[in-house]
N, C-alpha and C positions, 0 to 999 in steps of 0.2 A: 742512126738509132732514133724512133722516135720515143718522145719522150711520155712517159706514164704520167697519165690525169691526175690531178689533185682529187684524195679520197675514193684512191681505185681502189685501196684495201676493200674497201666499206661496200663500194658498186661489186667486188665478190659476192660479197656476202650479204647481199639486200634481204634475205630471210630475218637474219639476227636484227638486223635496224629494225624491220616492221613487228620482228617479237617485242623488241625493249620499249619499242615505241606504243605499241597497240596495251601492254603492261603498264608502264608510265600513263598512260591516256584514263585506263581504269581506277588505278589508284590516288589519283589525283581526284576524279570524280564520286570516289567512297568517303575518302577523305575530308572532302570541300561538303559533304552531303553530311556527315557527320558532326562535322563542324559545324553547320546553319541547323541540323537540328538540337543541339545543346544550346546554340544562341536562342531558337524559339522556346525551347523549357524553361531558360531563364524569363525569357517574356511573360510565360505564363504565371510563374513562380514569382515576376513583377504586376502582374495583374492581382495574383491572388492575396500578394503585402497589402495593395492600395485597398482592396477588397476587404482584409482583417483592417485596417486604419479606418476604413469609414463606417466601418460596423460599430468599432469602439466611440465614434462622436456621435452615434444618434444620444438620443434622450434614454434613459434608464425606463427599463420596463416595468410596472409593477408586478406585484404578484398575481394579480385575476387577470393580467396580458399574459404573461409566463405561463398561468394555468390554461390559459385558454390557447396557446398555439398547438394547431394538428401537428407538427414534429420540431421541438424545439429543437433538433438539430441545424434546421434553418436559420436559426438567429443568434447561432455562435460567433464568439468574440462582443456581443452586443451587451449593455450593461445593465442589470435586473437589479431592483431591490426587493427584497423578499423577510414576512417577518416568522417567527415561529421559536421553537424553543430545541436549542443544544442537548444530543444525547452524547454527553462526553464518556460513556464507558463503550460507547463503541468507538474509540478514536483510534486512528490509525500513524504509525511514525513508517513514512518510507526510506530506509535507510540506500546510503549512496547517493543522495540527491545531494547539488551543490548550490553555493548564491555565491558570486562575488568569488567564484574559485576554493570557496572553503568547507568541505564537504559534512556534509551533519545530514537533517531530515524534512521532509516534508510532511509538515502535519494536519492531518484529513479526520473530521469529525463529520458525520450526520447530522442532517438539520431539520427537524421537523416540523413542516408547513403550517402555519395558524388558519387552523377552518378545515383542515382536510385530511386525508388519510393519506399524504404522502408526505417521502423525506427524499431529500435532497444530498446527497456527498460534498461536501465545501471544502477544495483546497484551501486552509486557512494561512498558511502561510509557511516560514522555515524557521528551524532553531540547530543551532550548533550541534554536531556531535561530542562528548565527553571522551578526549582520547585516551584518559586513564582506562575508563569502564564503559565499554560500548554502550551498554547495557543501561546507566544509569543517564536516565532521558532529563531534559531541564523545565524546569516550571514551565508551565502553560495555563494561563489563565481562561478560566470559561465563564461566561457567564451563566449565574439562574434566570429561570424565566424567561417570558419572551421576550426577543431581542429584534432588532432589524438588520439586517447582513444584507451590504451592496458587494456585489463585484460584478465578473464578466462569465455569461455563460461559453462554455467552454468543454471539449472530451473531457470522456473521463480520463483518469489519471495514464500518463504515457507508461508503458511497460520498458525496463531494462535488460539486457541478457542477463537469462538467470539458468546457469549451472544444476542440473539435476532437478528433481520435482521433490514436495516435501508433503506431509498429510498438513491438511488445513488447519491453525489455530483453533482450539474452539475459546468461542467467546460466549459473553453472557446473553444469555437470553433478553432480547428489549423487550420493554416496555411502548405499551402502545402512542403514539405520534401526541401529541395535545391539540386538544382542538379550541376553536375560539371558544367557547363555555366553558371549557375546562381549566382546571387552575392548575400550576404548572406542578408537576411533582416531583419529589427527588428522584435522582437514576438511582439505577438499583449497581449497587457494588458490582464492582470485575469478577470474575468465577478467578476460584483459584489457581494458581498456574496458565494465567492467561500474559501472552507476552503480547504486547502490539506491537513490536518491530516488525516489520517484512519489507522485503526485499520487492513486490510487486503488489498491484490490487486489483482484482478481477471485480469488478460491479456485483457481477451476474450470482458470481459464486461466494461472496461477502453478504449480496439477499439473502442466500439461500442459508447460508451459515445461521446469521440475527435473525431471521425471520421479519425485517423490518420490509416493510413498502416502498422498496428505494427506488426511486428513479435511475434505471442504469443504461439512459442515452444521452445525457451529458451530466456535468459537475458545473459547479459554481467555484470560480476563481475569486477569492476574496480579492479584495483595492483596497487600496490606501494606505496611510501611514502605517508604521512597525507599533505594533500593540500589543498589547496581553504574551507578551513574551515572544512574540513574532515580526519577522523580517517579510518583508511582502515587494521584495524589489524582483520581481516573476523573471525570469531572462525570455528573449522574445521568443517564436518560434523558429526554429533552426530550416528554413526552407532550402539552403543548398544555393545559394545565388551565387556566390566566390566557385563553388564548386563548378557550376557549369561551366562559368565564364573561362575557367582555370582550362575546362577538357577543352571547349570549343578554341581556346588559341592553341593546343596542345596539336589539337585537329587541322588548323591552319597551316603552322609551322611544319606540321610534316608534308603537310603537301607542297608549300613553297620549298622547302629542303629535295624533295622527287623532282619536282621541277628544274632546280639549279644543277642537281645531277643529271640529270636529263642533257640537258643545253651543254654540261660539260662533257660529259663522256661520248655521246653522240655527234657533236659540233665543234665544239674548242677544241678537243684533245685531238682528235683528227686534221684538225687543219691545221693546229702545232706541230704535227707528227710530217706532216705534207711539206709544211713551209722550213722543216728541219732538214730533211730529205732533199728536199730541191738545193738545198743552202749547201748542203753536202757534196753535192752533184751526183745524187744516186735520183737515177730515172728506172 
């Protein structure tokens, strides 16, 4: 009798080898591919950190730079100082916002420019939520008059999932911007039943509401120290860097995992199954 080849099962069946194999070949090469493109997103997404880092060390911009850029979207994250005068009854509390894990509000006043007919939105900073009474917001102090306000040009305010649609707040009608001749004047009282809590802030539709001149292609992030009842410790932006890095080995490992299955069910196990078989003395 002569004796049967090592891995004659498999020389049967040479269709099924070039399926698992031509299979394994593919998914290997989706995988490895999917994996190097999360690696390059993170690249970019390390690009675009280094990119916000060196925007925030140039020199602060004044105001007539500020005025005069054709799309101040180009020089976000960059640091502006700008002077003009606080319209605090248009202020805004964005509730759900957090600092340091402890959830309260972020508070957004209109700023209007000294010399000109435009306002500005200013992230001013955060204060606590009242857990007793949602509703019962905590001092915040504003200045009269004109003031100087540094921080970092910046989008407007990020939006949160928000559950269902609600009719707009109405607010008080503003009062027109101040200009450098003009001497500062008190805001005019909140309209009655006017809440500022919301849940989101749309620019465009906040214009339209106040009737104010607002700029609504970026905001101004206040800097610096906790002041006037405000915490200003911003959290960074959340670019997804852990996240990639997380998919692209997620992406790796499977494909090293196809591989070693591969090698074992196609190679190893077969020539266990051979060397068992001869050991046996089954030809």
């Amino acid at each position: 009798m002569t004796p049967e080849p090592l891995y004659s099962e498999d020389r049967r069946r040479p269709g099924r080898f070039w399926l698992i194999t031509i299979a394994a070949v593919l998914t290997v090469a989706a995988t490895v591919s999917l994996g190097r493109w999360q690696l390059s997103r993170a690249a970019q997404k390390e690009a675009l950190q280094a990119d916000i880092d060196a925007q925030k060390l140039k020199p602060a911009l004044t105001q007539a730079e500020f005025l005069a850029l054709e799309k101040a979207s180009d020089s976000l994250h960059r640091p502006v100082r700008l002077r003009g005068l606080w319209l605090p009854t248009q202020t805004v509390y964005l509730d759900n916002r957090q600092m340091h894990g402890t959830p309260g509000f972020y508070v957004l006043t209109p700023f209007a420019l000294e010399g000109t007919e435009q306002a500005v939105m200013v992230q001013r900073g955060w204060i606590q939520r009242n857990f007793v009474d949602r509703t019962q917001l905590g001092a915040v102090e504003t200045p009269a008059g004109i003031v100087e306000v540094t921080g970092l040009i910046e989008p407007p305010p990020s939006h949160l999932l928000e559950l269902g649609t609600s009719a707009p707040t109405p607010v008080p009608a503003a009062s027109a911007p101040a200009t450098a001749a003009s001497a500062p004047a008190a805001p005019a009282p909140a309209a009655e039943g006017y809440s500022p809590i919301r849940q989101n802030l749309d620019l465009e539709a906040f214009r339209a509401e106040t009737k104010l001149p607002l700029r609504t292609d970026v905001s101004l992030q206040q800097s610096g120290p906790a002041s006037e009842g405000l915490q200003r410790d911003w959290p960074a932006p959340a670019l997804g860097l852990e996240r990639h890095y997380g998919y692209a080995f997620q992406w790796f490992g499977l494909s090293a995992l196809v591989v070693i299955l591969y090698v074992w069910f196609q190679f190893i196990t077969p020539f266990r199954r051979s060397r068992r078989r001869a050991r046996d003395g089954r030809f």
